[in-house]
C-alpha positions as CSV (number, residue, x, y, z in Angstrom):
1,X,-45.6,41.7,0.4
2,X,-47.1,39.4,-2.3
3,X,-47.0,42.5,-5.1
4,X,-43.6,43.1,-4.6
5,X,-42.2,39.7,-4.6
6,X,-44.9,39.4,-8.0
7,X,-42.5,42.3,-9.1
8,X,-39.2,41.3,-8.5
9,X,-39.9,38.1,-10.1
10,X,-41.5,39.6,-13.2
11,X,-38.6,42.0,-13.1
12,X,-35.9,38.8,-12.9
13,X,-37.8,37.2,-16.0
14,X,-37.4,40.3,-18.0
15,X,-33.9,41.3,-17.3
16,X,-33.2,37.6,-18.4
17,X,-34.7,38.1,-21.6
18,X,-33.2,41.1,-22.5
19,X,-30.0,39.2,-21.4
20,X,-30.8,36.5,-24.3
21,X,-31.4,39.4,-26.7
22,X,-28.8,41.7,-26.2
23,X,-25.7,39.8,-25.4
24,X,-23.7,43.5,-25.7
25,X,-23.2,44.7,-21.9
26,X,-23.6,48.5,-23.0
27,X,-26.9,47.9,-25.0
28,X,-28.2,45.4,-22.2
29,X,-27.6,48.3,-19.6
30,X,-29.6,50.7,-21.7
31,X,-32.6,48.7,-21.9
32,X,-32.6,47.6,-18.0
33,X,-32.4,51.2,-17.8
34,X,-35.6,52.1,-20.0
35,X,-37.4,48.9,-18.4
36,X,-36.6,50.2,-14.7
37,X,-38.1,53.7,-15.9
38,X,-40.9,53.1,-17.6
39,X,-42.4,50.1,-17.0
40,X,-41.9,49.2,-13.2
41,X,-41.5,52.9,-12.5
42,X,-38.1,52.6,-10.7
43,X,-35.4,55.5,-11.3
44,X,-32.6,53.5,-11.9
45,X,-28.8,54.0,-9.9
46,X,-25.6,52.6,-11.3
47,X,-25.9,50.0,-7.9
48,X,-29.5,48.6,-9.0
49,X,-28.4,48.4,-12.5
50,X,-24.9,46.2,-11.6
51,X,-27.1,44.5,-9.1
52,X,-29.6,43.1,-11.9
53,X,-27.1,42.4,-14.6
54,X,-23.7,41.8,-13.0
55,X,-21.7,42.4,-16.0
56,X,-19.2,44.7,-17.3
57,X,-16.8,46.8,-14.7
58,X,-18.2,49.3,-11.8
59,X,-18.3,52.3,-14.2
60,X,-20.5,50.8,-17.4
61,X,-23.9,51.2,-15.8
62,X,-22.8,54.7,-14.6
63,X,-22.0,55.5,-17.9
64,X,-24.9,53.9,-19.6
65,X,-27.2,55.9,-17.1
66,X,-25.3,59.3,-17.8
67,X,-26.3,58.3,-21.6
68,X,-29.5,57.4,-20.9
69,X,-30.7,60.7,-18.7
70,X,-29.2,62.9,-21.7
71,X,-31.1,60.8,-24.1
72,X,-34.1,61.3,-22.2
73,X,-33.8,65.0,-21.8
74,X,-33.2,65.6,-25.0
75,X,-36.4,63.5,-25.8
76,X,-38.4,65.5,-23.4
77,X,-36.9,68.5,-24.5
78,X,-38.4,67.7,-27.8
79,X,-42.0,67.0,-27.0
80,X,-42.1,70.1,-24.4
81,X,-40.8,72.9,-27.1
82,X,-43.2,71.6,-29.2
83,X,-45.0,74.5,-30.4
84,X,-48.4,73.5,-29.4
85,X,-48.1,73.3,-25.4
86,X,-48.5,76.4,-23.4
87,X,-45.5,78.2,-21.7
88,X,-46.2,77.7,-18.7
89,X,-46.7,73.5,-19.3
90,X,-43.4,73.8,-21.1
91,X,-41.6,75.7,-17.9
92,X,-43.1,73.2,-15.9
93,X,-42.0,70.2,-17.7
94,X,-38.6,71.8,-18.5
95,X,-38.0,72.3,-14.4
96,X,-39.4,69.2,-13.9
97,X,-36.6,66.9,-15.9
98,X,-34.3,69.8,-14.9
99,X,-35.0,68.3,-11.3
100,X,-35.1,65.0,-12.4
101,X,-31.6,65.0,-14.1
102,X,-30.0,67.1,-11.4
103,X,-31.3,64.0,-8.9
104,X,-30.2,61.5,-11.0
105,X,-26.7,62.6,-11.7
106,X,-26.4,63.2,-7.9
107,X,-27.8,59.9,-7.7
108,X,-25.7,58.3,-10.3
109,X,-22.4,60.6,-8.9
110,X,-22.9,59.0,-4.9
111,X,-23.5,55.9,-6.3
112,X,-20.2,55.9,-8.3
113,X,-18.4,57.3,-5.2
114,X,-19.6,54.1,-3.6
115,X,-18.9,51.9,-5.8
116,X,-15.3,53.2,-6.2
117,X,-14.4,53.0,-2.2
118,X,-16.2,49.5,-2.4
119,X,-14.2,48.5,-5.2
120,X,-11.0,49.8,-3.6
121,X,-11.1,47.7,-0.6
122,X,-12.3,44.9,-2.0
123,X,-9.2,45.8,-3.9
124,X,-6.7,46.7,-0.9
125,X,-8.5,43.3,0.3
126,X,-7.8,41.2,-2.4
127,X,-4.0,42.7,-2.3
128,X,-4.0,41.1,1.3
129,X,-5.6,37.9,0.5
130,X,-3.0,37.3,-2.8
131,X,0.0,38.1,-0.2
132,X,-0.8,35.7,2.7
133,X,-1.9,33.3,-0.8
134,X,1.5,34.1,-1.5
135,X,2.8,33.5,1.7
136,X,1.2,30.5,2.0
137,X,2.0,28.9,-1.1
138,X,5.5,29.6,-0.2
139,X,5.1,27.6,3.2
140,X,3.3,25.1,1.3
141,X,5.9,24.3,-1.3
142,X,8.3,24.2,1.2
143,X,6.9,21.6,3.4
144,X,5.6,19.5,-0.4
145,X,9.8,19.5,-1.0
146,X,10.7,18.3,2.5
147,X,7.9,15.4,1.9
148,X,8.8,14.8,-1.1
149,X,12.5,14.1,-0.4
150,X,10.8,11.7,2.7
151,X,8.5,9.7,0.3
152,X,11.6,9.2,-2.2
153,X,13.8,8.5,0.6
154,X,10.9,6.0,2.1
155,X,10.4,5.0,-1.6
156,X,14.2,4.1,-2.1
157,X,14.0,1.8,1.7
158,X,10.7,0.1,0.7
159,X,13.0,-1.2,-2.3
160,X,15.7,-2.3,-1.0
161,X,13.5,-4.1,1.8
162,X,11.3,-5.4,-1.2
163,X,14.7,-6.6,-3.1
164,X,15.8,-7.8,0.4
165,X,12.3,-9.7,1.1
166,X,12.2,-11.4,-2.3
167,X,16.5,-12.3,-1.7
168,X,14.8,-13.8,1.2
169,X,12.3,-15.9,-0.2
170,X,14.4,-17.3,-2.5
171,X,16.7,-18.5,-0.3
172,X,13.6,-19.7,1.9
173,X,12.4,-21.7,-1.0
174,X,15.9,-22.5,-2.0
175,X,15.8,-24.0,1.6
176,X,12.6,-25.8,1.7
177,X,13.2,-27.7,-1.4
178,X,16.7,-28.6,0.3
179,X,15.2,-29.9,3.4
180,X,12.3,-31.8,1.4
181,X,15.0,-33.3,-0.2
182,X,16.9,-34.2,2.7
183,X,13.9,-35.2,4.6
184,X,12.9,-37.1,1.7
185,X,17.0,-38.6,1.7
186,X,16.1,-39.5,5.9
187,X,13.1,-41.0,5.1
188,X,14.3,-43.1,2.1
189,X,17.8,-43.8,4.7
190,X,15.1,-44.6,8.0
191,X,13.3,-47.4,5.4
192,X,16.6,-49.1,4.2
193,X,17.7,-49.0,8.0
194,X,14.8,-50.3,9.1
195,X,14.9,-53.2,6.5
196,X,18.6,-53.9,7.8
197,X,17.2,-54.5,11.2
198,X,14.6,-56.6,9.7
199,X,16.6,-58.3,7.4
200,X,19.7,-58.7,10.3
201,X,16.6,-60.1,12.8
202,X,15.9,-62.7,10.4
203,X,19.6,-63.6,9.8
204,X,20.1,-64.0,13.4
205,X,17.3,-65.9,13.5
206,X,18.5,-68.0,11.1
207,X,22.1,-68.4,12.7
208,X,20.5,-69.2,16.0
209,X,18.1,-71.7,14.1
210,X,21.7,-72.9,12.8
211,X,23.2,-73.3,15.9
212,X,20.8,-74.5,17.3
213,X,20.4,-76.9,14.9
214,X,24.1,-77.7,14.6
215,X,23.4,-78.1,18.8
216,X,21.3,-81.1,18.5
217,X,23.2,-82.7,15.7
218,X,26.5,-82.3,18.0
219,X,24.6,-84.0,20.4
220,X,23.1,-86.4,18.4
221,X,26.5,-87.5,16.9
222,X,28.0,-87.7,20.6
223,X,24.7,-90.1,21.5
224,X,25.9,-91.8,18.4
225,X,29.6,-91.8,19.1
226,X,28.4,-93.5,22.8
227,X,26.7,-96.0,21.6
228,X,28.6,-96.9,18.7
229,X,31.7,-97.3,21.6
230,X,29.4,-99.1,23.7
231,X,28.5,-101.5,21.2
232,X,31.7,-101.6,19.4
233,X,34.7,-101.3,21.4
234,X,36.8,-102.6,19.0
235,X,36.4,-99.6,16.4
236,X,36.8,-97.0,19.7
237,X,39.4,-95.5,17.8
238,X,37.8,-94.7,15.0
239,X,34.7,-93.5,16.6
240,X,37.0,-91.4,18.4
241,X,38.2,-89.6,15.3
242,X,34.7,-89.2,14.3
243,X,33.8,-87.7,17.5
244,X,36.8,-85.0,17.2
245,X,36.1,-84.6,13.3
246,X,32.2,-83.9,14.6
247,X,33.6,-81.6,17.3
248,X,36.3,-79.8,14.3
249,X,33.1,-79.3,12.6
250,X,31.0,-78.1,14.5
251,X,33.1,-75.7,15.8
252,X,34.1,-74.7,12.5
253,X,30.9,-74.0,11.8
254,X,30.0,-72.0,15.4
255,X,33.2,-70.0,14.6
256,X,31.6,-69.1,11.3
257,X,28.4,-68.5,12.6
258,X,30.3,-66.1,15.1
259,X,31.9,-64.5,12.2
260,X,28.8,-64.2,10.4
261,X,27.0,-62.5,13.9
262,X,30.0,-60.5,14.0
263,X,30.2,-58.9,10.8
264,X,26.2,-58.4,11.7
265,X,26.8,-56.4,14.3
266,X,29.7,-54.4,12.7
267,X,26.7,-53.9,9.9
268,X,24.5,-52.8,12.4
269,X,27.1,-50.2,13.8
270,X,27.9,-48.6,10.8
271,X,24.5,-48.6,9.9
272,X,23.4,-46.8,13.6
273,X,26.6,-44.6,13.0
274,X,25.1,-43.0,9.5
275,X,21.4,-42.9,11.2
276,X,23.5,-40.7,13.6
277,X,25.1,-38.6,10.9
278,X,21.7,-38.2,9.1
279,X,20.2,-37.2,12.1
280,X,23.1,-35.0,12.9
281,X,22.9,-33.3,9.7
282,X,18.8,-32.9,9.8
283,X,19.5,-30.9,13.2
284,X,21.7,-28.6,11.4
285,X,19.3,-28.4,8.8
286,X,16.5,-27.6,11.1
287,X,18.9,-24.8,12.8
288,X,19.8,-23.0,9.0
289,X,16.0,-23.4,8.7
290,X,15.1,-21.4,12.2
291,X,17.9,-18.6,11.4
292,X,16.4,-18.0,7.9
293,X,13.0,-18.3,9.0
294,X,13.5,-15.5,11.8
295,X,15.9,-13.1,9.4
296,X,12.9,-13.5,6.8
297,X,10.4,-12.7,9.9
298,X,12.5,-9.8,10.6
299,X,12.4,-8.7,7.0
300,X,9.2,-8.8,6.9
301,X,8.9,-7.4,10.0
302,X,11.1,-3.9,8.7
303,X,8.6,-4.0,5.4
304,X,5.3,-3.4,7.5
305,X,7.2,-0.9,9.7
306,X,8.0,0.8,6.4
307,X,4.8,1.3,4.3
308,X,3.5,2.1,8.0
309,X,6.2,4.6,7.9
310,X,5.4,5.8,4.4
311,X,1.4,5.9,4.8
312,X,2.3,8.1,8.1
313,X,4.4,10.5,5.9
314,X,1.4,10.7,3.7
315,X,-0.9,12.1,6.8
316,X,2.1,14.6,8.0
317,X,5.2,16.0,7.4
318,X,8.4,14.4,9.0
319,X,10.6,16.2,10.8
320,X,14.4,17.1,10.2
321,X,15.3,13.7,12.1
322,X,13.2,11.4,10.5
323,X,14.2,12.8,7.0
324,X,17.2,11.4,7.4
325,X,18.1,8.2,5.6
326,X,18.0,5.0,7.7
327,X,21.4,2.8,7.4
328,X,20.5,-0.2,5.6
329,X,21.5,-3.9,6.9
330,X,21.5,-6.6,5.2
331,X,20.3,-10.2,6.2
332,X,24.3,-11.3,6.5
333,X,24.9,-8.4,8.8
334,X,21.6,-8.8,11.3
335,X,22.9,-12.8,11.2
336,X,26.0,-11.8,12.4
337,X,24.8,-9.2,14.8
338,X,22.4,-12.0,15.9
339,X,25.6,-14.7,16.3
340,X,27.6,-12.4,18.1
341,X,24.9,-11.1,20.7
């Protein structure tokens, strides 16, 4: 088992050599031929020669082993008429490569015959492969048409959605900066109200303070007015005046301290009324800022079901029905859709 494995290999190193010094198939054929015969004492077939070298068609190592047994016979033929052997030795020899070549060319002829049928259905196979190839390519570029209509149709929603999505963010951003400003507006409003109730506090203060004060002089100047009558009966009349000038003032003055208080309050009202407006128009503000925030949640929303959609197409074809392209709708129409429902 050793020996012939020894062979084989020694017989795989020399056909590779004579491969790197004969690179012509015809020539490399011949010697395989003459290192088969002689030296590893195998009578080489067309099959065993095609077998070692795998080159040229089927019929080249028939043909180089056709040349090579007529070479060799005619080289036998010359050493066994020379004139020196016996007859009989040359008889013997002559119907010995008689043999020989008959054997061979049988050989070479079945081996041929083999090769030929093999090569025929590996060609009638071949024919059969190329058609369902065929067949299948046709398949195959049919369904790469249908996806490729789907990814440009997927390719033309996935912009409009990203033209749609970045419509959206501008107006998002476009909103934000509103409502910072308008929040900003509120806050700067909420200060200066909250000042005017400070600042109206401390003027009430001051007019009750006032009042007050004007109070205890009233009664002061009455305490006055009493005791000057009292002690000076005489000049009652004049006190008298006194007392009604004191009273003229002093309700002069409460009247205009009740002016005052009232144009306070009608301060404070109109103050309170544009705290409601502001806070009227924040709401409204707030609302805009919901609706957008859900159209750009639905936008976003449609973008994911999208590249989901696309990445799917890329995994398997789509039918007919899902081919077909989707009716667009714009943020203004799924507002108004969301209005009306």
């Amino acid at each position: 088992m050793s020996d012939s494995q020894s062979d084989e290999t020694r017989l795989t190193s020399e056909i590779d050599r004579l491969k790197a010094e004969f690179p012509k198939t015809r020539e490399l054929y011949r010697e395989v031929c003459a290192l088969l015969f002689f030296r590893f004492g195998i009578t080489p077939t067309a099959n065993r020669l095609y077998q070692l070298v795998k080159r040229g068609s089927m019929s080249t190592p028939t043909q180089v082993l056709g040349e090579f047994w007529v070479e060799l016979r005619e080289k036998s033929r010359v050493r066994i008429e020379h004139p020196d052997l016996p007859a009989e030795l040359r008889a013997a020899a002559g119907e010995l490569v008689a043999t020989l070549w008959t054997k061979s060319t049988t050989s070479a002829q079945a081996a041929l015959e083999t090769l030929r049928n093999d090569a025929e259905a590996e060609k009638v196979s071949a024919r059969n492969d190329v058609t369902s190839l065929q067949a299948e390519l046709a398949r195959t570029e049919t369904a790469l048409e249908q996806r490729t209509g789907a990814l440009l149709v997927a390719q033309v929603r996935i912009q409009e959605l990203e033209q749609a999505q970045a419509a959206a963010e501008a107006t998002r951003q476009a909103l934000e900066t509103e409502i910072a400003r308008q929040q900003d507006e509120i806050s700067t409003r909420d200060r200066a109200l909250t000042q005017a109730k400070v600042d109206f506090s401390g003027g009430l203060d001051k007019l009750r303070g006032s009042a007050a004060l004007a109070e205890e002089r009233l009664r002061a100047a009455e305490k006055r007015a009493l005791l000057e009558i009292e002690r000076e009966r005489v000049v009652s009349t004049r006190s008298q005046k006194e007392h009604e000038a004191a009273a003229r003032r002093a309700e002069q003055s409460e009247n205009r301290h009740r002016e005052e208080i009232q144009a306070l309050q009608v301060q404070l009202g109109d103050a309170r009324h544009q705290a409601g407006v502001m806070e009227g128009s924040l709401v409204a503000l707030r609302d805009s800022n919901a609706v957008y925030v859900a159209e750009l949640n639905v936008l976003r929303l449609r973008l994911a079901t999208a590249r989901t959609n696309q990445a799917t197409t890329r995994k398997r074809p789509r039918s007919s029905a899902e081919t077909r392209q989707p009716r667009h709708v714009t943020p203004k129409a799924a507002t108004k859709k969301r209005a009306a429902s």
